[in-house]
DSSP file (Angstrom, degrees, kcal/mol; ACC not computed):
  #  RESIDUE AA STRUCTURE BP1 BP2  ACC     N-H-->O    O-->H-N    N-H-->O    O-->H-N    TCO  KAPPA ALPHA  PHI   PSI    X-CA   Y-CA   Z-CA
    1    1 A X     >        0   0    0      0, 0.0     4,-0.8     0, 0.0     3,-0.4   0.000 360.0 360.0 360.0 -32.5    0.0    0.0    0.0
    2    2 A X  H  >  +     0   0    0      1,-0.2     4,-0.7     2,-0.2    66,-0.1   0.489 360.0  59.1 -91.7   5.3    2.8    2.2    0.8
    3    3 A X  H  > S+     0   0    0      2,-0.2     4,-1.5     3,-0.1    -1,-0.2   0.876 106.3  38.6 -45.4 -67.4    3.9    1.5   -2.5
    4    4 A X  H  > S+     0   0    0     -3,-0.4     4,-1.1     1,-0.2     5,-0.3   0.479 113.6  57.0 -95.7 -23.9    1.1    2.6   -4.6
    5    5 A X  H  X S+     0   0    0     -4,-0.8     4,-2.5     2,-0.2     5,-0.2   0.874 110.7  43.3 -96.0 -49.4    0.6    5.5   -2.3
    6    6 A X  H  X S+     0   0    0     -4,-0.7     4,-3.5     1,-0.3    -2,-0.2   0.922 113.3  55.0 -71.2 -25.3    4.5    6.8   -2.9
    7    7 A X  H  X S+     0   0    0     -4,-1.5     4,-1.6     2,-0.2    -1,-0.3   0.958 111.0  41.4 -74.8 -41.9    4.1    6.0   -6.7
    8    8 A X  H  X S+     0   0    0     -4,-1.1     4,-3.5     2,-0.3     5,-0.4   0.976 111.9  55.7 -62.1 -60.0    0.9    8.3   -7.1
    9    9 A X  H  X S+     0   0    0     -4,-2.5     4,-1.0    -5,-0.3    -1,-0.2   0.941 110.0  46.2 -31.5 -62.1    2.5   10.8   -5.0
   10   10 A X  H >X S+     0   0    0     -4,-3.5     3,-2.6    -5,-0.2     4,-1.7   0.966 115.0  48.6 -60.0 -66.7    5.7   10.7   -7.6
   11   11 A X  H 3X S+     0   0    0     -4,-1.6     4,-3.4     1,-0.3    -1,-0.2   0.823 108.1  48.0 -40.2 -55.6    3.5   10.9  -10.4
   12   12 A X  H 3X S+     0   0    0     -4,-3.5     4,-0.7    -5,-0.2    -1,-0.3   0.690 114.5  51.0 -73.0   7.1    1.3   13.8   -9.2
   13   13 A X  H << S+     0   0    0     -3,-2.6     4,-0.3    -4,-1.0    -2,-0.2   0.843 111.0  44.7 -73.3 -64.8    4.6   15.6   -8.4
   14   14 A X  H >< S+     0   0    0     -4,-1.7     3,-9.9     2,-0.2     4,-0.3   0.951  98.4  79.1 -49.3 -63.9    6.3   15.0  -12.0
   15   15 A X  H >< S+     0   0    0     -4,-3.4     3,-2.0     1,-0.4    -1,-0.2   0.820  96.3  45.9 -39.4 -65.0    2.8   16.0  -13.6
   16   16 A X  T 3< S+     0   0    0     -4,-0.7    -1,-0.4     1,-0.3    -2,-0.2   0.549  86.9  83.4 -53.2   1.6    3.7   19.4  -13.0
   17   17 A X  T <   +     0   0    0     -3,-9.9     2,-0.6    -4,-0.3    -1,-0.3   0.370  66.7  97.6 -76.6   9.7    6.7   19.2  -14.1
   18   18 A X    <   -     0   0    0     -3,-2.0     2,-0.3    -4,-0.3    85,-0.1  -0.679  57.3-159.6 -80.0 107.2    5.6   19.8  -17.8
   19   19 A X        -     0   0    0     -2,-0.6     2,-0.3     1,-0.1    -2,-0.0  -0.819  27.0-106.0-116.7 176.6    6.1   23.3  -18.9
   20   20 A X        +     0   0    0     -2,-0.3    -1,-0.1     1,-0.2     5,-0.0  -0.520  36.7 176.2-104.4 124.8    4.5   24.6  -21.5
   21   21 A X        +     0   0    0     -2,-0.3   103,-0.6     5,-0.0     4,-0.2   0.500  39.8 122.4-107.8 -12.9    6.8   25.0  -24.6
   22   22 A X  S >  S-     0   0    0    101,-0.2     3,-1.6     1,-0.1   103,-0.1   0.033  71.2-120.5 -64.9 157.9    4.3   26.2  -27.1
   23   23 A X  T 3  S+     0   0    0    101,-0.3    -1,-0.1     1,-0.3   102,-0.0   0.751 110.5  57.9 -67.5 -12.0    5.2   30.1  -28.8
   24   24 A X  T 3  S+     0   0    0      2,-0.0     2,-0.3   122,-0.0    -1,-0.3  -0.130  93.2  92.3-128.6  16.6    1.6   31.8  -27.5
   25   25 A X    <   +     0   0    0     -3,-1.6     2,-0.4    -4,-0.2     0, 0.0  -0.968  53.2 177.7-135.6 138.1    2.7   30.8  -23.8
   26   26 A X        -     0   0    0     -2,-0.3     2,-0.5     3,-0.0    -2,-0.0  -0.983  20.1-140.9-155.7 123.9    4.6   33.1  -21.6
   27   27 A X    >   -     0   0    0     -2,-0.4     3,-4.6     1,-0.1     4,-0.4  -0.853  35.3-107.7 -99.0 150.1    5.9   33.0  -17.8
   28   28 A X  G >  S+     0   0    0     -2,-0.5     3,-0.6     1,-0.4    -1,-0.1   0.749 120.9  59.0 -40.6 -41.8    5.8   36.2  -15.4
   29   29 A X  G 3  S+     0   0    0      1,-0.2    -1,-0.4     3,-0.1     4,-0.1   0.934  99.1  56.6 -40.1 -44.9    9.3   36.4  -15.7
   30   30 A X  G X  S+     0   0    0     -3,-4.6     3,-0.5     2,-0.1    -2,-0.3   0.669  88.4  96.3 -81.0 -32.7    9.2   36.8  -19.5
   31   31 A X  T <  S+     0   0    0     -3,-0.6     3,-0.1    -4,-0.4    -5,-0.0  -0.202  80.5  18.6-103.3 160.8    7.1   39.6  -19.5
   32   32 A X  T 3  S+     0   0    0      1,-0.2    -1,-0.2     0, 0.0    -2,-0.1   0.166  93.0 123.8  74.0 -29.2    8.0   43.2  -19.7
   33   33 A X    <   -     0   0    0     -3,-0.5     2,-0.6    -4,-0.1    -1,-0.2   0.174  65.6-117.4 -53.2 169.0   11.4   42.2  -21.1
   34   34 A X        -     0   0    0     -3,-0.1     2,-0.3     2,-0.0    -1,-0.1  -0.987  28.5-165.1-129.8 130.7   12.5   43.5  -24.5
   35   35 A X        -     0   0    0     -2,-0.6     2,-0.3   105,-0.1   105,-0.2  -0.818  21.9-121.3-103.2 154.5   13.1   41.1  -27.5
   36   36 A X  B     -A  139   0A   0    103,-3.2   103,-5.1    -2,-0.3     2,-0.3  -0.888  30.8-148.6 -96.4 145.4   15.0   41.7  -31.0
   37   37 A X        -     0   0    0     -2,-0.3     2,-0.3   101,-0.2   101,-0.1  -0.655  19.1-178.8-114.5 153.9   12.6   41.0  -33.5
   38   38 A X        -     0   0    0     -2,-0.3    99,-5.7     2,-0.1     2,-0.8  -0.917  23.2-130.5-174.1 136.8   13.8   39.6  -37.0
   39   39 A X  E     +B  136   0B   0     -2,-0.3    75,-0.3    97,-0.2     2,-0.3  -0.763  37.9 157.7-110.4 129.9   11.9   38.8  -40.0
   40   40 A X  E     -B  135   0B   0     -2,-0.8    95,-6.6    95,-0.6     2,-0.3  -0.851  35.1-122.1-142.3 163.3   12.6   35.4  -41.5
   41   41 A X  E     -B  134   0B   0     71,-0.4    71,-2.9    -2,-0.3    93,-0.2  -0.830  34.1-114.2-112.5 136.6   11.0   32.5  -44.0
   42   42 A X  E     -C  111   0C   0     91,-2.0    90,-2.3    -2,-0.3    69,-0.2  -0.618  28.0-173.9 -84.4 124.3   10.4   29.0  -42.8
   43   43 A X  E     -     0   0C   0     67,-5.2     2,-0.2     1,-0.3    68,-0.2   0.548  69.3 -24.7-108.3   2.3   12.8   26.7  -44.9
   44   44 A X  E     -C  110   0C   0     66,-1.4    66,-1.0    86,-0.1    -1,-0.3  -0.968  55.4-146.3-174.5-171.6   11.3   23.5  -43.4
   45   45 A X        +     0   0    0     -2,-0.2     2,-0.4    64,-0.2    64,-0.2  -0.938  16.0 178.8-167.1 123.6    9.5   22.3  -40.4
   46   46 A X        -     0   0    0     62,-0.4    62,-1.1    -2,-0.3    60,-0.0  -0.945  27.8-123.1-158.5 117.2    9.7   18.6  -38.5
   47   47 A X  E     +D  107   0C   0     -2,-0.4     2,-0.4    60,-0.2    60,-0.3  -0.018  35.2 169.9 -50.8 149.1    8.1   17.3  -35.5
   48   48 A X  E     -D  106   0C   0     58,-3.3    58,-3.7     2,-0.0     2,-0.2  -0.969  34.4-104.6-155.4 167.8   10.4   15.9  -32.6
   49   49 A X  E     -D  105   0C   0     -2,-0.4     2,-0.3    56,-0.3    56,-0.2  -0.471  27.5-151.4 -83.3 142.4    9.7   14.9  -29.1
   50   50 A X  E     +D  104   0C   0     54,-1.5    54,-3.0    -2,-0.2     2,-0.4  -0.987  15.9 177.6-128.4 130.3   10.5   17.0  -26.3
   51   51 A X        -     0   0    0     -2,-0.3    48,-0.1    52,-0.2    52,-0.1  -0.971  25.7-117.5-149.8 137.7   11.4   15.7  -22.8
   52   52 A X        -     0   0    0     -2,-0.4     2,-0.2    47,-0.1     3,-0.1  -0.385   9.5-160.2 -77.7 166.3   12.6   17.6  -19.1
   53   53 A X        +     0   0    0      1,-0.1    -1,-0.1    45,-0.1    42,-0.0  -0.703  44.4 138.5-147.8  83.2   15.9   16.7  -17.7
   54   54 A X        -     0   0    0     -2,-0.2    -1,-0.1    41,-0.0    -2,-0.0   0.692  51.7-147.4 -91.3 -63.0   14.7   17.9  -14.6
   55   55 A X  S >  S+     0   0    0     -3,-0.1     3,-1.8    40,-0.0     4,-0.4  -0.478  70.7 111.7  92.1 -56.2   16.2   15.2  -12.3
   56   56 A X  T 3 >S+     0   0    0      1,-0.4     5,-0.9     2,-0.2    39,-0.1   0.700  77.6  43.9 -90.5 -46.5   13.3   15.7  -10.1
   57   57 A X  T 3>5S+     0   0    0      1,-0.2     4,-1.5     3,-0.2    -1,-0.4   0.877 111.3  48.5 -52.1 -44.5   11.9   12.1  -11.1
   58   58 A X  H <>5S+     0   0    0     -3,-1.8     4,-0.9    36,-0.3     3,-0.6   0.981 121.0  43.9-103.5 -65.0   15.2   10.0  -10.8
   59   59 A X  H >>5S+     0   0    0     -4,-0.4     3,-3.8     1,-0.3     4,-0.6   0.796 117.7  43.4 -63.6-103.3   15.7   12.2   -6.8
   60   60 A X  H 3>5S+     0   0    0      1,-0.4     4,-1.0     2,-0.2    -1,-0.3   0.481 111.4  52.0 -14.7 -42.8   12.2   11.7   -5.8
   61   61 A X  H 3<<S+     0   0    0     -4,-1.5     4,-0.4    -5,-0.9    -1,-0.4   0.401 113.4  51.2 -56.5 -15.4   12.2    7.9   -7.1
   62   62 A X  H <X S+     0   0    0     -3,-3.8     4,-0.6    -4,-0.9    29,-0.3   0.768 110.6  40.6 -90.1 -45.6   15.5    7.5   -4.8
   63   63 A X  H  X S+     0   0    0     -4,-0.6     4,-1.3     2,-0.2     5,-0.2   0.761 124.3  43.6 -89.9 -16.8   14.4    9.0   -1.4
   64   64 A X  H  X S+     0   0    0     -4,-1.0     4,-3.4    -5,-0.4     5,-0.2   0.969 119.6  40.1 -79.1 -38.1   10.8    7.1   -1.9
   65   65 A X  H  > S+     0   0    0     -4,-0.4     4,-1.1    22,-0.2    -1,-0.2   0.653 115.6  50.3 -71.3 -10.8   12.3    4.1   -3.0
   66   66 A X  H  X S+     0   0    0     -4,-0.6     4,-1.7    20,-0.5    -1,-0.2   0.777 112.0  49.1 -74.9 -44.8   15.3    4.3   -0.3
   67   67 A X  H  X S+     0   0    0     -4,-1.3     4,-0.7     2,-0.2     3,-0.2   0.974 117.0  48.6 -69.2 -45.6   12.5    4.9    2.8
   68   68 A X  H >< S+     0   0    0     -4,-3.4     3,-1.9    -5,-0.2     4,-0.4   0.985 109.8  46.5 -59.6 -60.7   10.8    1.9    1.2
   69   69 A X  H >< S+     0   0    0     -4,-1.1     3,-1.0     1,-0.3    14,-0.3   0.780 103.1  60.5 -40.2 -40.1   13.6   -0.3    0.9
   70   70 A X  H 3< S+     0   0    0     -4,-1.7    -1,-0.3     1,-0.2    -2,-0.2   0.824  90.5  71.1 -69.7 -11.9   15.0    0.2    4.4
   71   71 A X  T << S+     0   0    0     -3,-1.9    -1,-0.2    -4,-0.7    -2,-0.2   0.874  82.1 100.9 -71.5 -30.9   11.8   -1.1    5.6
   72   72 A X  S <  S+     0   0    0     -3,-1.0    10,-0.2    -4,-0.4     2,-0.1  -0.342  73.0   6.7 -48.1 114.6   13.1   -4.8    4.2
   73   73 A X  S    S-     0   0    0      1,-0.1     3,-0.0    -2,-0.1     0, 0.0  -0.309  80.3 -89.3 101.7-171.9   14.7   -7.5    6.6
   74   74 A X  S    S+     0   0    0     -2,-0.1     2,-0.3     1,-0.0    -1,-0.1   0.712  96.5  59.5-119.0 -39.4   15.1   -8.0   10.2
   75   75 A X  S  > S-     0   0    0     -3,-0.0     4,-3.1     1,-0.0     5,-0.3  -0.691  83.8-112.6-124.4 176.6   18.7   -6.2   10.6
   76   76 A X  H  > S+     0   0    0     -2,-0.3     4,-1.3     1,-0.2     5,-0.1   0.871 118.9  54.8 -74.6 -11.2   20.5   -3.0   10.1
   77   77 A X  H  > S+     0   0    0      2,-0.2     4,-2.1     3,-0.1     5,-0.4   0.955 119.2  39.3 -66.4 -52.0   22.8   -5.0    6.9
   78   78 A X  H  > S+     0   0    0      1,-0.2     4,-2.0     2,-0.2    -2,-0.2   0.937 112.7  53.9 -32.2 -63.0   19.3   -5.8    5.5
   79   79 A X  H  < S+     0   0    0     -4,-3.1     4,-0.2     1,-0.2    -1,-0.2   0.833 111.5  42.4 -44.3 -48.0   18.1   -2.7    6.3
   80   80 A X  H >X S+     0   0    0     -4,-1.3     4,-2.4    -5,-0.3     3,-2.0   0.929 114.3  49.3 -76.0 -57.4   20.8   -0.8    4.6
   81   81 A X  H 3X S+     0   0    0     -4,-2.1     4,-2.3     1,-0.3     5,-0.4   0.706 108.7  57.4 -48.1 -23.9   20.9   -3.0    1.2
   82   82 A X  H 3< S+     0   0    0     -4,-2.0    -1,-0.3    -5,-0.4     4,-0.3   0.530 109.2  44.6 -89.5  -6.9   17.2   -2.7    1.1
   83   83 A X  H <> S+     0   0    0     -3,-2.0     4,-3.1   -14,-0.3   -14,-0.2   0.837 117.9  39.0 -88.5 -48.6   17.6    0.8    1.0
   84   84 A X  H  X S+     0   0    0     -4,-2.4     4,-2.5     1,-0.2     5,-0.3   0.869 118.0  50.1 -56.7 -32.6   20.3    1.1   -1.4
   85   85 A X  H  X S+     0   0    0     -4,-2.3     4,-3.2    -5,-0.2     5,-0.4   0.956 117.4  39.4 -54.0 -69.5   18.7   -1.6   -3.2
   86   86 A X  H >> S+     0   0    0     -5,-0.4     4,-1.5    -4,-0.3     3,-1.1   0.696 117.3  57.5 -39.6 -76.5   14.8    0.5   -3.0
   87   87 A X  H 3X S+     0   0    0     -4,-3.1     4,-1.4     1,-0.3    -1,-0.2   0.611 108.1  40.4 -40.9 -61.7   17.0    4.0   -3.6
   88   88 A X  H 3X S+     0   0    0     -4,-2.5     4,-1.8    -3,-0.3    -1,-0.3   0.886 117.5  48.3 -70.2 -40.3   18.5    3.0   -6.8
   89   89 A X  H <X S+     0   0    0     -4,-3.2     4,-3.3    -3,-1.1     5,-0.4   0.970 110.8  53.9 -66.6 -36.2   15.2    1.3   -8.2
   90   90 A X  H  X S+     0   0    0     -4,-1.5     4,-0.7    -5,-0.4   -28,-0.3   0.738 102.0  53.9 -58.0 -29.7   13.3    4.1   -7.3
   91   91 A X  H >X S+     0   0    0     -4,-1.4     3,-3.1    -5,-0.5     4,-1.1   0.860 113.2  45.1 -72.3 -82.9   15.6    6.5   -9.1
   92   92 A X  H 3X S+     0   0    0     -4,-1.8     4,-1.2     1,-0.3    -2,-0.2   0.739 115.0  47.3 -36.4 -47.1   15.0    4.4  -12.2
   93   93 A X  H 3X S+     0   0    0     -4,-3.3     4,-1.1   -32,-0.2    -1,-0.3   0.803 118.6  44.5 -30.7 -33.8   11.1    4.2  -11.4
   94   94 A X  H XX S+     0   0    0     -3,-3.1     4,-3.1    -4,-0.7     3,-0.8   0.997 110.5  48.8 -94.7 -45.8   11.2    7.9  -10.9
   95   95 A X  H 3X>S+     0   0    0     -4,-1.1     4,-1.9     1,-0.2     5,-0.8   0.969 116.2  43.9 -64.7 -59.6   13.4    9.1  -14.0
   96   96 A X  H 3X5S+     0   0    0     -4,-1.2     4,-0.6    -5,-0.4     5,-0.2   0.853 115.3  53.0 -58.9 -26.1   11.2    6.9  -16.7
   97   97 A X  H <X5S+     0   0    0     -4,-1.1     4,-2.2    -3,-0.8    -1,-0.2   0.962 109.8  47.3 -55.4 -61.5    8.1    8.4  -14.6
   98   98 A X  H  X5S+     0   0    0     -4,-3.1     4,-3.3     1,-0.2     5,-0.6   0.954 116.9  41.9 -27.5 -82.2    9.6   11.7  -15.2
   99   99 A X  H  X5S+     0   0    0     -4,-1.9     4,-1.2     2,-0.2    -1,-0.2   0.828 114.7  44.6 -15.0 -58.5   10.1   11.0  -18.9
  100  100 A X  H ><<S+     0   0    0     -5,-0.8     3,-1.0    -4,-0.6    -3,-0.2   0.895 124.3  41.3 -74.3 -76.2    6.6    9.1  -19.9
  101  101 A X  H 3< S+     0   0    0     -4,-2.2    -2,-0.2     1,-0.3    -3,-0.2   0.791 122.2  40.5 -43.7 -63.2    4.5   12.4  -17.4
  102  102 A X  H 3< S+     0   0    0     -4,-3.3    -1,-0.3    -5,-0.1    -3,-0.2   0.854  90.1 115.8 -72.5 -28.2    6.8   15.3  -18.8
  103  103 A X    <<  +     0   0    0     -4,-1.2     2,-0.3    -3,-1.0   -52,-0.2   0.099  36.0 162.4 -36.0 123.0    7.0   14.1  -22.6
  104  104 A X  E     -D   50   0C   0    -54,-3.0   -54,-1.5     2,-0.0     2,-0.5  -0.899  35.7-113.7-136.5 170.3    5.4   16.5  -25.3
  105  105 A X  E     +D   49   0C   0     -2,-0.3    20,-0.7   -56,-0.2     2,-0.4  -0.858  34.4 179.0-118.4 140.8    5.7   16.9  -29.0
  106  106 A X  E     -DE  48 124C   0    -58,-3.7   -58,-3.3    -2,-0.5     2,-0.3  -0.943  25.3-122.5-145.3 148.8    7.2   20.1  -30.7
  107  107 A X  E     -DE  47 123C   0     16,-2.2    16,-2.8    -2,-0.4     2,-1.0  -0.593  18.2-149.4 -99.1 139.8    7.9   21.4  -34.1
  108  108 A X  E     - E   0 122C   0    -62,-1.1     2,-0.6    -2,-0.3   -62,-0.4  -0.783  10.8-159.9-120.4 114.2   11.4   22.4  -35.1
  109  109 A X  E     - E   0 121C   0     12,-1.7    12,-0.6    -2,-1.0     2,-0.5  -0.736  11.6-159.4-101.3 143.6   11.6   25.1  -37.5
  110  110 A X  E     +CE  44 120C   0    -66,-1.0   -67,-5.2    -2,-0.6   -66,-1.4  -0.964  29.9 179.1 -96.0 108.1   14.8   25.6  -39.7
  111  111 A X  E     -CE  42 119C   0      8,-2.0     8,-4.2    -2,-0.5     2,-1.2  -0.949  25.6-143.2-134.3 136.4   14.2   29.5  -40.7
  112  112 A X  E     - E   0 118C   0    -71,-2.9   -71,-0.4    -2,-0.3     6,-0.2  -0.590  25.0-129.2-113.4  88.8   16.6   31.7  -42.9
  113  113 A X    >   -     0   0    0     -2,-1.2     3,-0.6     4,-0.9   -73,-0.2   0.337  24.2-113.7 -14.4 145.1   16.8   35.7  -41.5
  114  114 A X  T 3  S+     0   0    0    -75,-0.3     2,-0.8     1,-0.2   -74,-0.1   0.915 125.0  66.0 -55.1 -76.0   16.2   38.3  -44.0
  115  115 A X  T 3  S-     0   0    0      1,-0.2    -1,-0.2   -76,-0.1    -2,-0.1   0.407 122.1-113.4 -31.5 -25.3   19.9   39.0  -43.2
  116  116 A X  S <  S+     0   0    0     -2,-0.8     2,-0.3    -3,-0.6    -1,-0.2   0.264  79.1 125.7 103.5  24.0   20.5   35.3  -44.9
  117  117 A X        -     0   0    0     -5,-0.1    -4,-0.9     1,-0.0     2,-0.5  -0.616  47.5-159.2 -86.6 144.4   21.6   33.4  -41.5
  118  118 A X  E     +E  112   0C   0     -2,-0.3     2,-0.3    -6,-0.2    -6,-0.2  -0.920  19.0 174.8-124.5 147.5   19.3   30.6  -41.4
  119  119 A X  E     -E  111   0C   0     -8,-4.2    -8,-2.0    -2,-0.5     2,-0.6  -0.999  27.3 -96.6-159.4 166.0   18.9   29.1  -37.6
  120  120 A X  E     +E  110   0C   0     -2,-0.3   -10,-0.2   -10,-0.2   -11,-0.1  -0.727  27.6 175.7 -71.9  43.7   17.2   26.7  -35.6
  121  121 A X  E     -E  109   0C   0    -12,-0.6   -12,-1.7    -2,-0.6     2,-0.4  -0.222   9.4-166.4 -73.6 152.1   13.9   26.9  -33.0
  122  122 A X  E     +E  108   0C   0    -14,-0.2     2,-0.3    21,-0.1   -14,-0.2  -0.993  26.1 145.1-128.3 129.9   12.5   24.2  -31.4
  123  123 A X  E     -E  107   0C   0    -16,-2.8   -16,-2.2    -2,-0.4  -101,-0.2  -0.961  46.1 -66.7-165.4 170.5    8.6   24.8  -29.6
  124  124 A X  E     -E  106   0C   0   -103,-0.6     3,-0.3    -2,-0.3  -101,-0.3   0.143  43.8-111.4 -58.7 167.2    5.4   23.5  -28.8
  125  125 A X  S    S+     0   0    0    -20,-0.7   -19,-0.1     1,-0.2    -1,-0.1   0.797  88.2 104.4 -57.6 -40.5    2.8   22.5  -31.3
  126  126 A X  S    S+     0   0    0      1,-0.1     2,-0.6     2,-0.0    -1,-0.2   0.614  93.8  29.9 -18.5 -76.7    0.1   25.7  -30.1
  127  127 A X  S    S-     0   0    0     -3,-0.3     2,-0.6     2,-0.0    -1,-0.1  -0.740  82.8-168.7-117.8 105.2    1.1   27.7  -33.2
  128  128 A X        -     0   0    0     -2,-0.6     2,-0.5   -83,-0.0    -3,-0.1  -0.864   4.9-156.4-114.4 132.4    2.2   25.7  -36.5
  129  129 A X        -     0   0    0     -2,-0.6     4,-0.1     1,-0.1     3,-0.1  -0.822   9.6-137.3-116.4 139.5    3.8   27.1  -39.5
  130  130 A X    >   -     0   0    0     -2,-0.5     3,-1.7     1,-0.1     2,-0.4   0.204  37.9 -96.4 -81.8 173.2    3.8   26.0  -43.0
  131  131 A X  T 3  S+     0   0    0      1,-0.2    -1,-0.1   -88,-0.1   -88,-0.1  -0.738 113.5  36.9 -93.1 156.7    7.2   26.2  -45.0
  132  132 A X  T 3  S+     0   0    0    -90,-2.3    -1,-0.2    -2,-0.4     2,-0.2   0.380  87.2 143.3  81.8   2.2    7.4   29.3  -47.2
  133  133 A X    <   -     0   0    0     -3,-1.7   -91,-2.0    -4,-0.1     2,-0.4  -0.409  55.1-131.9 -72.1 138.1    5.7   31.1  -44.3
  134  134 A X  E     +B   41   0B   0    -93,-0.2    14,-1.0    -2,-0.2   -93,-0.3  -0.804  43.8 170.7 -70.5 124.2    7.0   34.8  -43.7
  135  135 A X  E     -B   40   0B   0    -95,-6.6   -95,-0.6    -2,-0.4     2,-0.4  -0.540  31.4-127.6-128.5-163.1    7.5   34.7  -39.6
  136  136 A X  E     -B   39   0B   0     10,-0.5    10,-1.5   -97,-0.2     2,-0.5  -0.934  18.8-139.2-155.8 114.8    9.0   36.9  -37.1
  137  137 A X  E     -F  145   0D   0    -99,-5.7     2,-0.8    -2,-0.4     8,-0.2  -0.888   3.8-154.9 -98.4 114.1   11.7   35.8  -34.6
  138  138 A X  E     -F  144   0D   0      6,-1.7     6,-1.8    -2,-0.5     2,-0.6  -0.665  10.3-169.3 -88.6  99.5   11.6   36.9  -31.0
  139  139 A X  B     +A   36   0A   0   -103,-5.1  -103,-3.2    -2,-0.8     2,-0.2  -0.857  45.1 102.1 -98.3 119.3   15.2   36.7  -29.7
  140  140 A X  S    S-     0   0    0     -2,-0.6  -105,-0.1  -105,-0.2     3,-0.0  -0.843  88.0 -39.3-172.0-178.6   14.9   37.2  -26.0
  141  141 A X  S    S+     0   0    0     -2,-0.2     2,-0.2     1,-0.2    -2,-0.1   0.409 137.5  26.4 -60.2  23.9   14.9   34.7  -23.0
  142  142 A X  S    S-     0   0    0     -4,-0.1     2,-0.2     2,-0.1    -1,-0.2  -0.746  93.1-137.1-176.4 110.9   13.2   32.2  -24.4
  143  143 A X        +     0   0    0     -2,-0.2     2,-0.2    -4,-0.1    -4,-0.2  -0.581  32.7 159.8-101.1 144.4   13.5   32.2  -28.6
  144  144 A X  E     -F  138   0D   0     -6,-1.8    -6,-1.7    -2,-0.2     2,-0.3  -0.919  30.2-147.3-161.3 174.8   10.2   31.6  -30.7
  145  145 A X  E     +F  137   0D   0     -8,-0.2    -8,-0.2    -2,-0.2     2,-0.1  -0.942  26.4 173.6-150.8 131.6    9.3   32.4  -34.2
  146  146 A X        -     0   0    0    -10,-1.5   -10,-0.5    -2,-0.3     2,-0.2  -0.240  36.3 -70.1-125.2-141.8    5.8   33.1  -34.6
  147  147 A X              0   0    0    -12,-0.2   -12,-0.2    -2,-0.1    -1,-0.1  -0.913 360.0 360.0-122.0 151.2    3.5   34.4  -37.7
  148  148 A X              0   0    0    -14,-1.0   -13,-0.1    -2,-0.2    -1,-0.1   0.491 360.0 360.0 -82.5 360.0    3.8   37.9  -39.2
């Protein structure tokens, strides 16, 4: 039971861990800031998987699986391999947790500046743009290329 309890726990922890990559999406930080603006043409556009590297899951899968683990056997050698044992499966539980909860899918656009440097954004789906599109690229803490 105290299983199932620590795994639901890690999970609803990790859920939040997702943040939201998409161009239209903006944290309190980000705002108020000044961007350079630059107008460029999409020279192609390909979906890719996006994933956190947080840690949170793999640490949080260690100390649950560590508390659980000591609980194993009758004496403190037990006790202590059963921890190390539970800590290190729990890290692996918790990192693949991470993974499969945070995972999202995001367009990567290859885009060539008026200036004729072509470069590279990666974001969420929210906004999608065709190739040959005329865009506008926000270079700021957090680069996006939206529609003109």
């Amino acid at each position: 039971m105290n299983k199932i309890l620590g795994m639901a726990s890690l999970a609803l922890l990790l859920s939040g861990c997702a943040d939201n990559i998409n161009s239209d999406h903006y944290y309190t930080n980000q705002t108020g800031k000044v961007s350079t603006v630059a107008q460029c043409t999409v020279l192609s556009v390909r979906q890719v998987g996006v994933n956190s590297d947080s840690g949170a899951g793999t640490l949080i899968g260690g100390v649950a699986g560590g508390v659980a683990g000591s609980t194993i056997g009758g004496g403190s050698t037990a006790h202590t391999l059963g921890a190390v044992g539970g800590a290190l499966l729990g890290g692996l539980v918790g990192d693949a947790a991470e993974r499969g909860l945070t995972s999202q899918t995001g367009l990567e656009y290859i885009v060539k500046l008026d200036n004729g440097q072509v470069i590279s954004i990666t974001q969420g789906t929210g906004q999608a743009l065709g190739i040959g599109q005329r865009c506008l690229v926000l270079f700021g803490s957090t680069n996006r290329v939206i529609a003109q």
